[in-house]
N, C-alpha and C positions, 0 to 999 in steps of 0.2 A: 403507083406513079401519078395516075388522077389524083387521088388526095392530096400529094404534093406542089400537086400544081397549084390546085385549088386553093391548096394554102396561101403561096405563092401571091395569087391572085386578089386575095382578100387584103393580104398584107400590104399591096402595091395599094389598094385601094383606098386602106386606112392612111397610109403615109400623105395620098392625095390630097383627100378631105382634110387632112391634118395643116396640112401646107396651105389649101384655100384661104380655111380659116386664120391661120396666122396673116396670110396678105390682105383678106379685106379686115383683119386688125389693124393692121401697119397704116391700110391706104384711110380708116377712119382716124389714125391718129395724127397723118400726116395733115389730113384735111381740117383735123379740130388746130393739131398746131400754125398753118398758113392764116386762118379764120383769129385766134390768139394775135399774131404777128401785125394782122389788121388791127385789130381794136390795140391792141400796145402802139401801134404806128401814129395811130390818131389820135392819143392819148400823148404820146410824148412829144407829137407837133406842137398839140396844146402848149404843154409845159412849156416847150421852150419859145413857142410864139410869146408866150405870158413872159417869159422873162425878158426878153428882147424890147416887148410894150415895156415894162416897167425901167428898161434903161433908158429909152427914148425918153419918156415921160419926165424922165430924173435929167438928163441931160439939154434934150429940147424944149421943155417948158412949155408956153402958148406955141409955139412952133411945130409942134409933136403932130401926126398923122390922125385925121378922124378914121377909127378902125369899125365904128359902128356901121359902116355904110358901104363895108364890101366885106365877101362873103373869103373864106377860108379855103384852102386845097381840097378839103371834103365836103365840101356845101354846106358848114355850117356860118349863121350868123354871128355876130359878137357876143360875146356871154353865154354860148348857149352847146350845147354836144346835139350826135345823133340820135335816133331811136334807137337802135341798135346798142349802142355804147350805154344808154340812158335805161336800157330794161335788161342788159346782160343778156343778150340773146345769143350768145355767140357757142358752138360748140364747143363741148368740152370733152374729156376722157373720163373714164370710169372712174380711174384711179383720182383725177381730180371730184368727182362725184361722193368717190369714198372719204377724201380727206373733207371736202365741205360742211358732209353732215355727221361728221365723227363725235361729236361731240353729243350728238341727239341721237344715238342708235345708231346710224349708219342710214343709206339712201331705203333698203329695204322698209325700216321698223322707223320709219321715222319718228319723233318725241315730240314734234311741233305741229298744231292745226291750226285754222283760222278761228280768231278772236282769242288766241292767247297775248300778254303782255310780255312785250319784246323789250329790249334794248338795244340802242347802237353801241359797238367797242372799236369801229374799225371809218375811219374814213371824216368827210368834210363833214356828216351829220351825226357825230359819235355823242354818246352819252344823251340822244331823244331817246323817249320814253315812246311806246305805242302799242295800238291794236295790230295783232296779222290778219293782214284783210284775203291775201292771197298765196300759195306756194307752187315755185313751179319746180316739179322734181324731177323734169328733164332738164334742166341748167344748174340746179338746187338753188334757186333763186328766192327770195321774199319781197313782198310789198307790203309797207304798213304804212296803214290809213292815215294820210292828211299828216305824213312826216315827212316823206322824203320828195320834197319837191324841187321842181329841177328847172329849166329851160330847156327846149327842144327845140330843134330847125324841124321844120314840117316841107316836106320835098313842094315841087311845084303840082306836081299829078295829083296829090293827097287834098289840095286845097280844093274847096266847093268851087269858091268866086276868087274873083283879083282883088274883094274886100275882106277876104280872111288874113287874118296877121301870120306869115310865116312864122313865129318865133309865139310859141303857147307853154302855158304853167303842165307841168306831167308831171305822175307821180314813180317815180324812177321806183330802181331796186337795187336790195343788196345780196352779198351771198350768205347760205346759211350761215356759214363760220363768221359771217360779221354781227351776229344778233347771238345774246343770250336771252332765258326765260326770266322774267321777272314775278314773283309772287308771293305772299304775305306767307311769312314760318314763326309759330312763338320763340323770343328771345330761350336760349337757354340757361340763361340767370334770372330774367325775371319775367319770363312770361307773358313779355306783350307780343304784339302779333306787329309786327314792319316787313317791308317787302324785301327781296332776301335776291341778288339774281343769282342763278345756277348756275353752274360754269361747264356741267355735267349730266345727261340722263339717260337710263337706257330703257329698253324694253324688257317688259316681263309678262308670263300668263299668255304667250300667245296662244291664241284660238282662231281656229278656222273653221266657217259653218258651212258648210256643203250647199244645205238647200240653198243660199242665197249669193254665195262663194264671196265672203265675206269675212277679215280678217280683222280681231279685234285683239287689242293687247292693252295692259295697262303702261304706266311709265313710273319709273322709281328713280330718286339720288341713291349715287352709289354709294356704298358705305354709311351712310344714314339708315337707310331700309321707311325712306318718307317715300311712299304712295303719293305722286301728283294726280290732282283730277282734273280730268277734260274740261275745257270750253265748254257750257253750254249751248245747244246748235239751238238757234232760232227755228220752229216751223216754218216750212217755206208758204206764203200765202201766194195762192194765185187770185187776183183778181177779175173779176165778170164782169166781160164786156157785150155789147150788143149783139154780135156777132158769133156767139155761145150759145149751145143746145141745152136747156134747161135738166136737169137729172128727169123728172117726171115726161119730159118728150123722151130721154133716152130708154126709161123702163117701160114705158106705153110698147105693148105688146100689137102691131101693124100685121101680121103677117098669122094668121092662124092655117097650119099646113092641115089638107083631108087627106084621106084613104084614097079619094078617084085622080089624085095627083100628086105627083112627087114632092115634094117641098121647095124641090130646084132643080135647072136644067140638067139631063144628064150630062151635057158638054162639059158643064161645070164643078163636077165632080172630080174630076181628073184633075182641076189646075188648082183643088183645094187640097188635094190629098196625093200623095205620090201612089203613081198607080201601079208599076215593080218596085212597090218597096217589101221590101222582105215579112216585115210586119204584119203585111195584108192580110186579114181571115177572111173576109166574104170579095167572092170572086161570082162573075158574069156564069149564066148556064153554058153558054161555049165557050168558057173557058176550060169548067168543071169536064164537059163533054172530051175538050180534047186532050183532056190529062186522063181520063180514064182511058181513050182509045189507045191512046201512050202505054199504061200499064198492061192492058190485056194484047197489045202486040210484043211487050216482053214476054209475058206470061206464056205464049204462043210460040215464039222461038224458044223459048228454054224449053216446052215439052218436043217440039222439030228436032232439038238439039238431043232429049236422052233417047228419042225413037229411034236415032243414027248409034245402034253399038255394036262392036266387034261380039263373036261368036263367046272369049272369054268373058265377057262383060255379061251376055243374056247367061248364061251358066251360074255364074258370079250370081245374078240377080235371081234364078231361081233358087240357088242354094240358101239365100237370105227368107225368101221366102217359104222356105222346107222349114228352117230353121223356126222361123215367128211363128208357121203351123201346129209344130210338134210342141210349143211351150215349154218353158224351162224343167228340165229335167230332175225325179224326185228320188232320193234317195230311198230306198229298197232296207228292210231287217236283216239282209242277207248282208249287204252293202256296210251296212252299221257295223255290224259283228265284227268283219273283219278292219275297220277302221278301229274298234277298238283293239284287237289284236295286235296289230302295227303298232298301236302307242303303248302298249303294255310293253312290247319289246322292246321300244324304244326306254323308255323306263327303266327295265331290268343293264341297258344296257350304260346305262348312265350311271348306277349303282343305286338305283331305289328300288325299295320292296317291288315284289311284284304284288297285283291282285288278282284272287282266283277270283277267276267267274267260269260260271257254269255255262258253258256253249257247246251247244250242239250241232256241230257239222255234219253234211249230209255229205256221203263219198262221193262223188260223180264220176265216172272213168270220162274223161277228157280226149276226145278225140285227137290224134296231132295232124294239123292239116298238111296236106301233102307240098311239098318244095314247090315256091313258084317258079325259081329257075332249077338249071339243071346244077348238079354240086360241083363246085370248080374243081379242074383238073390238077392232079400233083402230081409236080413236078419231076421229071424225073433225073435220079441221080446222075450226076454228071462222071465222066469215064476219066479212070487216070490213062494220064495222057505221061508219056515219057520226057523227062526234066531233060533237054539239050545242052 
């Protein structure tokens, strides 16, 4: 009935966790689609503030409203979107995550890094040409250098002074699914080499290195079996500045530890190294002191413990001892002889020859030891009794 319960109980438990997880799914998807609802909300203001201008414009002529000179429902100025709207910050869902970068492997393996040549296919900047200067694979967003530029409102908090210009040049972004690869393939008629964009790539040869936990893959067109190569990565240079410890001040050996003292406080010991860590080999004399006093007070109850035995137990314990005494016991010529006699009859009686051997038995008259008990009594006949 325990087991059952148990069971029981497990299964209440999966069901639990089961269900959390689906509701803080639910409550991220509700959150990324409210977050969507915004940026479509102030996107479609846009649009249609834009067409509203353009009728006035068509309709009122010099009379038309100066619009540059006051600010929109979202605090933007004229011509210009938010930062948010401008860098796609806005949360998204997996499943939008998956559809973004489908085309380049999936969000996992992604096919695109920085300093590969992109293309726009989707939007007001389609058909530039560029470098990816950056990718952000929590929105599946990209930035390419010195393409896509934009207007932004710069809130009032963000400004240094009251001489900064609200309304600055950004370099916005698109989503992956809006950019293909661009790169030079030879013609396969006549073998010159023009830039080719790929509409397609996935991952192949994934490896993952342990020491460094570091996952490297290549990237191929499908169905071609064309091996793309990476970007070449710039070394990063750091520059020296005043404020820098020379390598030669960093190797200069300052600190030459003796024998008449420790290298370092022993305070200090403790908050460099975990001092119950399981790991530990070298331990303190009182430590050692009271792990031994430890073992030799087991040691001490377990012999307190077998000096406590019942009268069967010390019998018991000497008969072990009779036993380890006398040593294992050795078979006797007498002993043998009739061992083989026993299997010779067993022999004969299985239907195999027998073998005569020559043995000589010594007669002994066999005393017969006298009855330990007394020989049970028999019973005595029972009397016919007259049939009624």
């Amino acid at each position: 009935m325990d087991k059952i319960m148990r069971r029981v109980r497990m299964a209440e438990g999966q069901v639990a966790r089961r269900c959390k997880r689906k509701a803080v799914g639910r409550a991220l998807e509700r959150k990324a689609e409210r977050k969507s609802e915004v940026r479509n909300k102030e996107a479609t203001h846009q649009l249609k503030a834009a067409r509203q201008a353009r009728l006035e414009d068509w309709k009122m002529g010099d009379l038309a409203p100066k619009r540059d000179l006051t600010l929109d429902q979202w605090g933007n100025y004229w011509g210009s979107v938010s930062i948010a709207r401008a860098r796609l910050s806005i949360a998204i869902t997996p499943e939008e995550r998956k559809a973004r970068s489908a085309w380049c492997s999936g969000p996992k393996y992604i096919c695109i890094k920085p300093g590969d040549r992109v293309v726009v296919t989707e939007g007001s900047f389609k058909d530039k040409i560029g470098f990816v200067d950056e990718i952000d694979t929590k929105f599946m967003t990209v930035s390419i250098k010195d393409t896509l530029r934009t207007n932004i409102s710069i809130p009032g908090y963000m400004l240094n002074s009251d001489s900064d210009d609200p309304v600055q040049v950004f370099d916005g972004r698109v989503p992956v699914s809006a950019v293909r690869l661009v790169h030079p393939l030879p013609h396969p008629v006549t073998g010159k080499m023009r830039d080719v964009i790929i509409r397609e790539l996935k991952a192949i040869n994934v490896n993952f290195d342990r020491p460094t936990r570091e996952v490297t893959y290549d990237r191929v067109i499908p169905g071609e079996n064309v091996v793309i190569p990476w970007p070449k990565e710039e070394p990063v240079v750091y520059p020296d500045n005043d404020a820098d410890t020379l390598r030669i001040d960093v190797e200069q050996r300052t600190f030459v530890p003796t024998l008449l003292r420790p290298p370092m406080p022993e305070s200090i010991i403790d908050e460099l190294r975990n001092r119950y860590s399981m790991f530990r080999t070298r331990h303190t004399e009182e430590y050692i002191a009271q792990k031994e006093a430890e073992e030799a007070a087991k040691k001490a109850k377990k012999k307190s413990v077998e000096s406590m035995m019942t009268p069967v137990q010390e019998f018991n314990r000497q008969q072990r001892e009779m036993r380890r005494a006398r040593g294992q016991p050795e078979l006797t010529p007498e002993m043998l002889e009739k061992i083989g006699l026993v299997i010779d009859k067993n022999r004969v009686q299985r239907g195999f020859p027998a073998v005569e051997v020559e043995v000589e038995v010594k007669e002994k008259e066999e005393e017969v030891p006298a009855p330990r008990f007394a020989a049970p009594m028999t019973p005595k006949p029972t009397e016919d009794r007259p049939v009624v």
